[in-house]
MIDREN-480148 format. One record per atom (N, C-alpha, C): residue in one letter; atom name; chain; x, y, z; residue number from 1. Coordinates in Angstrom, 3 decimals, m for minus. Layout:
<node r="A" a="CA" c="A" X="X" Y="Y" Z="Z" k="NUM"/>
...
# end
This chain:
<node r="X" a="N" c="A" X="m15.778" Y="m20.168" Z="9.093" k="1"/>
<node r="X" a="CA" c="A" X="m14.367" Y="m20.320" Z="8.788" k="1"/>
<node r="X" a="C" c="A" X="m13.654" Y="m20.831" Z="10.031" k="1"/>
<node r="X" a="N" c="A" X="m12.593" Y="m21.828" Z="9.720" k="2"/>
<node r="X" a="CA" c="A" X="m11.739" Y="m22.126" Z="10.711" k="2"/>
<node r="X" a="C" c="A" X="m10.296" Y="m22.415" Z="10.094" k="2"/>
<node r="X" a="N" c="A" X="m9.602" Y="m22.082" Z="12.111" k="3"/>
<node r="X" a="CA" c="A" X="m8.158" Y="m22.288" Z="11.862" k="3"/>
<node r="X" a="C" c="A" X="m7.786" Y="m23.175" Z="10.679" k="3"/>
<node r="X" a="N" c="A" X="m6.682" Y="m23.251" Z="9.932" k="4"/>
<node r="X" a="CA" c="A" X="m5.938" Y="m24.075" Z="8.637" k="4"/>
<node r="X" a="C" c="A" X="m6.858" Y="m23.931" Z="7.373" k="4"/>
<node r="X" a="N" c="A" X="m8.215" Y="m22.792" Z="7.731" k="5"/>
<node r="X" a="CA" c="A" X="m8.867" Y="m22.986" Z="5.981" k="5"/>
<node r="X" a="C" c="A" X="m7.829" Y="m22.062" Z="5.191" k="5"/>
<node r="X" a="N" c="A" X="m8.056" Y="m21.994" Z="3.407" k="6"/>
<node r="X" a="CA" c="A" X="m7.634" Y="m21.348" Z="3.027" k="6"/>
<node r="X" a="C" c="A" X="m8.418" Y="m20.244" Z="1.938" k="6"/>
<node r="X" a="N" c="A" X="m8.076" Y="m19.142" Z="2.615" k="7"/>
<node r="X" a="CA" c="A" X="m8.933" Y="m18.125" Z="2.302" k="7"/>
<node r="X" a="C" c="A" X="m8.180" Y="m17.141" Z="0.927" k="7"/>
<node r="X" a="N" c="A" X="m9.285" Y="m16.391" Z="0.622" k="8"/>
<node r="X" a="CA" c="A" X="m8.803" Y="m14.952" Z="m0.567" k="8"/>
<node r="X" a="C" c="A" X="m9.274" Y="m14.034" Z="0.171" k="8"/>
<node r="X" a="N" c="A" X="m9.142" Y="m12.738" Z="m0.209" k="9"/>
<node r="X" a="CA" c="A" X="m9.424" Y="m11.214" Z="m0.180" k="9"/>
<node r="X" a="C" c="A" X="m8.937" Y="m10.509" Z="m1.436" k="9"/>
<node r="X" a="N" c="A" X="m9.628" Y="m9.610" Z="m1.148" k="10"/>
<node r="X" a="CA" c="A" X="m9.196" Y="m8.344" Z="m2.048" k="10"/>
<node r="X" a="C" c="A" X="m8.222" Y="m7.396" Z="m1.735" k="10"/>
<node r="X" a="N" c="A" X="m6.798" Y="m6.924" Z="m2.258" k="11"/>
<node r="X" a="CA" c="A" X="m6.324" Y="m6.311" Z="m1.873" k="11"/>
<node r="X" a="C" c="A" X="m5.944" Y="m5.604" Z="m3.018" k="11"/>
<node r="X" a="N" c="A" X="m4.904" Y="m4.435" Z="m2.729" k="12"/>
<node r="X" a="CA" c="A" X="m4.907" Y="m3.454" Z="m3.928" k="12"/>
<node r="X" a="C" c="A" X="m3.768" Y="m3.996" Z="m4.788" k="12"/>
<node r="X" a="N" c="A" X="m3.195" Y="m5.171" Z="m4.653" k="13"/>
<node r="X" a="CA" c="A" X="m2.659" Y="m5.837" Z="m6.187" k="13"/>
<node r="X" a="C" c="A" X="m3.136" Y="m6.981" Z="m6.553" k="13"/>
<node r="X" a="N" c="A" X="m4.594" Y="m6.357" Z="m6.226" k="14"/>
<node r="X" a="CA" c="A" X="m5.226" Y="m8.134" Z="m6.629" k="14"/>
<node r="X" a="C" c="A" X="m5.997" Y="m8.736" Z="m5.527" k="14"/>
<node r="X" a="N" c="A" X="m5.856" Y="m10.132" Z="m5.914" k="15"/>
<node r="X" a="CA" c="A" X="m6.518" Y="m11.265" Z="m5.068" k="15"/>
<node r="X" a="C" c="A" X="m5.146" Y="m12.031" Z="m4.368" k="15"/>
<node r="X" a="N" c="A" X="m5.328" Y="m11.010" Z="m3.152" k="16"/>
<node r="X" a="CA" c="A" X="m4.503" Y="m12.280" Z="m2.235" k="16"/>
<node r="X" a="C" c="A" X="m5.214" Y="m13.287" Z="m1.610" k="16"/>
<node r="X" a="N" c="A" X="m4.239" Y="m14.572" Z="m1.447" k="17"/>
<node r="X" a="CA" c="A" X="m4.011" Y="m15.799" Z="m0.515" k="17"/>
<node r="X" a="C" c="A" X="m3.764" Y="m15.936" Z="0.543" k="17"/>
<node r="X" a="N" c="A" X="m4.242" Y="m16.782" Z="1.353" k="18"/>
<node r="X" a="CA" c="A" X="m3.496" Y="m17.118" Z="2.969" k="18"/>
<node r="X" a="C" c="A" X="m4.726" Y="m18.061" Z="3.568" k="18"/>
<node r="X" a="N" c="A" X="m3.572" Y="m18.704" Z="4.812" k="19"/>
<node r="X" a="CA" c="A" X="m4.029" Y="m19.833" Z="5.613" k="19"/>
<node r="X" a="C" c="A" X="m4.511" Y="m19.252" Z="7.058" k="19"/>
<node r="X" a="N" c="A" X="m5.652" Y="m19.385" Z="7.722" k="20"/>
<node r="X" a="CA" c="A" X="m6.151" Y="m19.012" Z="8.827" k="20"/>
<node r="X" a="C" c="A" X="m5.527" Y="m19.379" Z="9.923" k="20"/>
<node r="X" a="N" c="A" X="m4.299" Y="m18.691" Z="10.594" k="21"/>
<node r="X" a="CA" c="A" X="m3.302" Y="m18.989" Z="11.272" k="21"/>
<node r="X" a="C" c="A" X="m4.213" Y="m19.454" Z="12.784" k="21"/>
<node r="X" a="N" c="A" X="m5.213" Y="m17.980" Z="12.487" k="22"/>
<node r="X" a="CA" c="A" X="m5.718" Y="m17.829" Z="14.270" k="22"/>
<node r="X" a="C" c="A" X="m6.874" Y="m17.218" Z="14.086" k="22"/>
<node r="X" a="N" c="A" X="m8.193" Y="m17.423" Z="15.059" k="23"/>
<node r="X" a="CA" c="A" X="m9.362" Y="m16.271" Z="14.857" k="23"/>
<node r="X" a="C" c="A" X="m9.635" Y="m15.480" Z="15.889" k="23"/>
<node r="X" a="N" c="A" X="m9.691" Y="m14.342" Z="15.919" k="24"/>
<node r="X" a="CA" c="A" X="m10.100" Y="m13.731" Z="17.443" k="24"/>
<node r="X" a="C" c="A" X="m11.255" Y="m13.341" Z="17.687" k="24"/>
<node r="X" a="N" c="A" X="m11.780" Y="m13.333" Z="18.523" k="25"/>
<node r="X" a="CA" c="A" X="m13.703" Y="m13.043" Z="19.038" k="25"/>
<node r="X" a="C" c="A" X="m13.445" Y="m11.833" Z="20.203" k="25"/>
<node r="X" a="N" c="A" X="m12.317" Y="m12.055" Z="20.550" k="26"/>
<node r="X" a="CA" c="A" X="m11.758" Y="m10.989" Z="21.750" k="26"/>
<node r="X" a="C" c="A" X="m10.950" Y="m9.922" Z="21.653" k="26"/>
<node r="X" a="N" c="A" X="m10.792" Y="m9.289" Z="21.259" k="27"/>
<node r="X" a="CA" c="A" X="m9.627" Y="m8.286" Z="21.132" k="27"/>
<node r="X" a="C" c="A" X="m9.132" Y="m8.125" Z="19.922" k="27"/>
<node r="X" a="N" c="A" X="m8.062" Y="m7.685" Z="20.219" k="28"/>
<node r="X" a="CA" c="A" X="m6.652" Y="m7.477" Z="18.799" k="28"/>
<node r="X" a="C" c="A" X="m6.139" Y="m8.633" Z="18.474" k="28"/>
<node r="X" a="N" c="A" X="m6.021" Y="m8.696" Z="16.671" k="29"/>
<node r="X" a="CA" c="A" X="m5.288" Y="m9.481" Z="16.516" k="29"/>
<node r="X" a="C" c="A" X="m3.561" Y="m9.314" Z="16.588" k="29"/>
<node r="X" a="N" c="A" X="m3.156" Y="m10.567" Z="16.993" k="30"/>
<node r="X" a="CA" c="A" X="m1.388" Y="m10.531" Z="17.972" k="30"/>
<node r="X" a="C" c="A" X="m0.650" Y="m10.646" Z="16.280" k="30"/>
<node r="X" a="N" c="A" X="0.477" Y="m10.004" Z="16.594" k="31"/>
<node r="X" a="CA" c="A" X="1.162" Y="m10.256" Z="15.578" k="31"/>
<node r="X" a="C" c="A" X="1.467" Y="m10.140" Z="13.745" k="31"/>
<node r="X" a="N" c="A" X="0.526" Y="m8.707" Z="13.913" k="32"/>
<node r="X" a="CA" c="A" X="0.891" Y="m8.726" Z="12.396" k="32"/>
<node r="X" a="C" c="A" X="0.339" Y="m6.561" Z="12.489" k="32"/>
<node r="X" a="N" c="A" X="1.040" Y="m5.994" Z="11.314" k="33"/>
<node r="X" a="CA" c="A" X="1.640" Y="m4.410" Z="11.602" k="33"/>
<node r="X" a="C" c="A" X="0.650" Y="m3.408" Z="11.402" k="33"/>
<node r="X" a="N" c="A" X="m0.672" Y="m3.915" Z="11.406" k="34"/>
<node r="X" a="CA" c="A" X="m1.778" Y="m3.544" Z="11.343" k="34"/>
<node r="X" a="C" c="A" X="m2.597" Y="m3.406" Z="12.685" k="34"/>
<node r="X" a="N" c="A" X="m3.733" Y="m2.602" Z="13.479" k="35"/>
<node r="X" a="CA" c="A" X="m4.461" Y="m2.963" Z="14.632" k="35"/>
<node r="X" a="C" c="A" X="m6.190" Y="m3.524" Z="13.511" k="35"/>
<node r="X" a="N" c="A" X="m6.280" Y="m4.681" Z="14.219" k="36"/>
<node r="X" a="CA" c="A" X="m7.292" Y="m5.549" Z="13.813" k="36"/>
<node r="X" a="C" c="A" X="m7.922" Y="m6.580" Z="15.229" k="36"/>
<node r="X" a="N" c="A" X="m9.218" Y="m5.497" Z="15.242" k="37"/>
<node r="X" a="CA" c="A" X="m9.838" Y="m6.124" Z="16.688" k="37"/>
<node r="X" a="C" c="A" X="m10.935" Y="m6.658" Z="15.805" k="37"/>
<node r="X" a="N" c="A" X="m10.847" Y="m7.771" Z="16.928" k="38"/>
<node r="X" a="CA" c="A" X="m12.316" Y="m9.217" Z="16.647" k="38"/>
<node r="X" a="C" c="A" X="m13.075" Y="m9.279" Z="17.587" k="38"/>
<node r="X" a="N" c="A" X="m14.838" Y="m9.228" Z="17.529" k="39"/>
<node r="X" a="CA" c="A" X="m15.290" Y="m9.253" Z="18.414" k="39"/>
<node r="X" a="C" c="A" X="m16.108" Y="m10.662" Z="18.009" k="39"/>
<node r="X" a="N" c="A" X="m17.116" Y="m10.822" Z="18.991" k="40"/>
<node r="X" a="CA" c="A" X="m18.048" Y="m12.467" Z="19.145" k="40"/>
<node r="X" a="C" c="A" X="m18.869" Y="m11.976" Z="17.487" k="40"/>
<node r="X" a="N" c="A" X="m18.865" Y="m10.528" Z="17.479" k="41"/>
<node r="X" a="CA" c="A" X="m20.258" Y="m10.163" Z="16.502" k="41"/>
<node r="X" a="C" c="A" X="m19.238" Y="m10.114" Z="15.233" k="41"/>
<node r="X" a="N" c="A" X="m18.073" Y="m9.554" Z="15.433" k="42"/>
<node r="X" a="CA" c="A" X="m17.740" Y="m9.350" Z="13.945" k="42"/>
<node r="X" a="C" c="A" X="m16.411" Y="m10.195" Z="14.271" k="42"/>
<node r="X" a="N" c="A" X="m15.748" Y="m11.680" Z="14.138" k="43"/>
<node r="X" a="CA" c="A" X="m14.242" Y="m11.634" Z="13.995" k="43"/>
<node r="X" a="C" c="A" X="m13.511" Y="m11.603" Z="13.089" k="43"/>
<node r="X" a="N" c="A" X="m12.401" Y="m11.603" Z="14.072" k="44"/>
<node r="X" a="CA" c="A" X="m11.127" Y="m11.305" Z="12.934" k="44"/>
<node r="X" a="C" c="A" X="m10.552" Y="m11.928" Z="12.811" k="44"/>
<node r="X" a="N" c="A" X="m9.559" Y="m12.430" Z="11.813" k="45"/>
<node r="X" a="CA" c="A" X="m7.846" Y="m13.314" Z="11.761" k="45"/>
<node r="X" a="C" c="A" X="m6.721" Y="m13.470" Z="11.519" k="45"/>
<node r="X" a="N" c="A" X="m6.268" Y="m13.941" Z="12.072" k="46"/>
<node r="X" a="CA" c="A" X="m4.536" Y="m13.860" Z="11.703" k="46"/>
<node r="X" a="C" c="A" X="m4.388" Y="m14.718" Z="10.930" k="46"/>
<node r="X" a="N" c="A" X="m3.831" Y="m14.358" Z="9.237" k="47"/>
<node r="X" a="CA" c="A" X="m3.309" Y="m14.977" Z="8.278" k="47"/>
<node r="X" a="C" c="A" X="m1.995" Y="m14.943" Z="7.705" k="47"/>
<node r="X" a="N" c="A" X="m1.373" Y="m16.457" Z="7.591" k="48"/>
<node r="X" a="CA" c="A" X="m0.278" Y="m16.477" Z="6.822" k="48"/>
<node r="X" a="C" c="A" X="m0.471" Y="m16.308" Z="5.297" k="48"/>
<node r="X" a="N" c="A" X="m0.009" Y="m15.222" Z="4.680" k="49"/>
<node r="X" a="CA" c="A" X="0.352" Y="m14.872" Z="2.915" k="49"/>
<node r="X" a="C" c="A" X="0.974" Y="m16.114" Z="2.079" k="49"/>
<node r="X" a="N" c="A" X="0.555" Y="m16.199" Z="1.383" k="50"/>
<node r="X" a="CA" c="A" X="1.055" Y="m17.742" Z="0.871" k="50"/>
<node r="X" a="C" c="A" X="1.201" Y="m17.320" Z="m0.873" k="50"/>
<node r="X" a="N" c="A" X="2.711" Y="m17.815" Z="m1.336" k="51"/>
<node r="X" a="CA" c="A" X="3.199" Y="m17.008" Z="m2.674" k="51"/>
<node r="X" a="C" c="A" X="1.893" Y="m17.948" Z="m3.818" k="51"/>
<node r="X" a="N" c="A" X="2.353" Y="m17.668" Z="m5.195" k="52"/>
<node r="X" a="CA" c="A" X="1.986" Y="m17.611" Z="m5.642" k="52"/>
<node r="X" a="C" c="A" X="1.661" Y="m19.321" Z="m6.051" k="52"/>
<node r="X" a="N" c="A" X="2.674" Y="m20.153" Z="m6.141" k="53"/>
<node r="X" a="CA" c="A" X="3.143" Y="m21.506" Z="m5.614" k="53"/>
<node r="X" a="C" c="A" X="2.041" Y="m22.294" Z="m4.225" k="53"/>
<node r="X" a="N" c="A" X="1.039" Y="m21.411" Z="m3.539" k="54"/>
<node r="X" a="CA" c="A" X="0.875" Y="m21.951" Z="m2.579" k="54"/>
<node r="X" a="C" c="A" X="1.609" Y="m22.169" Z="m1.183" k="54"/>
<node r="X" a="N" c="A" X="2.430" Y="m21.798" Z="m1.409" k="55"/>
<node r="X" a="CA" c="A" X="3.614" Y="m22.161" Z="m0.679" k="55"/>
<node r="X" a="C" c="A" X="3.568" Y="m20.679" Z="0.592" k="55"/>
<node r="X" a="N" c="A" X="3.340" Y="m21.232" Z="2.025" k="56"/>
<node r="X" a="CA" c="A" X="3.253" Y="m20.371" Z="3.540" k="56"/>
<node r="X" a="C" c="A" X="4.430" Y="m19.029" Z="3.332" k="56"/>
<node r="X" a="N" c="A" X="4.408" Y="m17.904" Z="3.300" k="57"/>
<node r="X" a="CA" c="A" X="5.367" Y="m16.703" Z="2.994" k="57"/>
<node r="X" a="C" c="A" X="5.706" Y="m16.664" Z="4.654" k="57"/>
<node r="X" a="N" c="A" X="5.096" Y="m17.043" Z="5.503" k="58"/>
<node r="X" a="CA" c="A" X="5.490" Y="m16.881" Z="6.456" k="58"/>
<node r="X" a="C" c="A" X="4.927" Y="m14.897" Z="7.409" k="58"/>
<node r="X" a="N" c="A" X="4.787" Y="m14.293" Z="6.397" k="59"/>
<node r="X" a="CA" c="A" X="4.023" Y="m12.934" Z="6.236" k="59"/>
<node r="X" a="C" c="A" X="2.724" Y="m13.184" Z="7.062" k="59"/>
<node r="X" a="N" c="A" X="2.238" Y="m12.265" Z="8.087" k="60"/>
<node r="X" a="CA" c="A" X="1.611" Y="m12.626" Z="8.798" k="60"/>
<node r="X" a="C" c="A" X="0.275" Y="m10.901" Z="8.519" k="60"/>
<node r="X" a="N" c="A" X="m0.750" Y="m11.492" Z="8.398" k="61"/>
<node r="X" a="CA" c="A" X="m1.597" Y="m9.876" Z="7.975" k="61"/>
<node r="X" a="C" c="A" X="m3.109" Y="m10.426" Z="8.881" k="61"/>
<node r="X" a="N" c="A" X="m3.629" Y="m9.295" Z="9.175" k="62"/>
<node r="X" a="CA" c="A" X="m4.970" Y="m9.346" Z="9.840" k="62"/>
<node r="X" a="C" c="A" X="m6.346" Y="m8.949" Z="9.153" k="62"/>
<node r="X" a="N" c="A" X="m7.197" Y="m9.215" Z="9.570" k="63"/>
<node r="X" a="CA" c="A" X="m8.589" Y="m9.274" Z="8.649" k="63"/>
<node r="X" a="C" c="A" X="m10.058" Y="m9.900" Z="9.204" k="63"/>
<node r="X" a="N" c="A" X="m10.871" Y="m8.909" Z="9.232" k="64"/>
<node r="X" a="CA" c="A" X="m12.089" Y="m9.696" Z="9.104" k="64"/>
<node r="X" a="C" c="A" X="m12.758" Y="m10.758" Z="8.685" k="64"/>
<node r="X" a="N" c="A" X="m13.025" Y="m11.660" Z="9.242" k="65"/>
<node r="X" a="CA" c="A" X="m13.613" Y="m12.985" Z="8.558" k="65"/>
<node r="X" a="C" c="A" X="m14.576" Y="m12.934" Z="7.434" k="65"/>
<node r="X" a="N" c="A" X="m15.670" Y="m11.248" Z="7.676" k="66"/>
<node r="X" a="CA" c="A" X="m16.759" Y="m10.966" Z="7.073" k="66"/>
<node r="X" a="C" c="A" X="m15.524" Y="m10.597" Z="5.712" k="66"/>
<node r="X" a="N" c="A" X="m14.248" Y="m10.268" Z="5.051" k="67"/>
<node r="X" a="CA" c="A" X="m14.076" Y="m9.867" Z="4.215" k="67"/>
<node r="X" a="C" c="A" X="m13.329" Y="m11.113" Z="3.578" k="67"/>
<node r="X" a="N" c="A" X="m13.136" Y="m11.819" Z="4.122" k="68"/>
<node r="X" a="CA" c="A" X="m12.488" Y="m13.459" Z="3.499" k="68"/>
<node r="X" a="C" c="A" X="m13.751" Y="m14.269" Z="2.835" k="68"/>
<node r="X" a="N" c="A" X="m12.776" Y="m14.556" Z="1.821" k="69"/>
<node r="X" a="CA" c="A" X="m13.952" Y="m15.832" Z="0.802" k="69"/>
<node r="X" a="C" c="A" X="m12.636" Y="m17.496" Z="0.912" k="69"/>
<node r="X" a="N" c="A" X="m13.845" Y="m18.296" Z="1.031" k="70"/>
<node r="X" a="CA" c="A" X="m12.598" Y="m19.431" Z="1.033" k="70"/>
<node r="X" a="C" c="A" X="m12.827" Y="m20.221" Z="m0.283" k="70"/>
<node r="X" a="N" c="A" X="m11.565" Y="m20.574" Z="m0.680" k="71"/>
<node r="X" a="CA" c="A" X="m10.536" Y="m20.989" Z="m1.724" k="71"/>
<node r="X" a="C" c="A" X="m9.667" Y="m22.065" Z="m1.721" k="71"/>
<node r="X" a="N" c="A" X="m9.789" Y="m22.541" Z="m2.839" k="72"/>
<node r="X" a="CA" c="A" X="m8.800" Y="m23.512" Z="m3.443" k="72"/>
<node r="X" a="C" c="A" X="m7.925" Y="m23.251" Z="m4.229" k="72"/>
<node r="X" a="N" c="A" X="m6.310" Y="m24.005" Z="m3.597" k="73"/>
<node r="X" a="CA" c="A" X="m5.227" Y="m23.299" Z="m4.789" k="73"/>
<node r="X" a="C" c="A" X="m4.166" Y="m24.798" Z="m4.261" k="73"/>
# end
């Protein structure tokens, strides 16, 4: 996976959306209300939420790469 793909997950209203803002291999991911550390073995990313339209929410959430599937919308 890389920066600008667009990914799904599972969350508890469903199947959310979002664009791979950022990936981290180092640390915490910056900027979103969750703690989500990425290492070289497991990373993580910073994703923009994107409505239903496709359209960037601007909503910023963190996540494992191992739990993202990538998608077309």
């Amino acid at each position: 996976m890389k920066t600008g793909q667009k990914v799904s997950w599972n969350s508890s209203g469903g199947t959310a959306r979002g664009i791979i803002r950022e990936i981290v291999r180092d640390g915490n991911v910056s900027g979103i209300p969750v703690k989500i550390t990425g290492s070289q073995q497991e990373p993580a990313a910073r994703i923009e939420t994107v409505a239903d339209e496709g359209q960037p929410t601007g909503t910023m959430v963190g996540h494992k790469l191992s739990t993202l599937r990538t998608t077309q919308y």
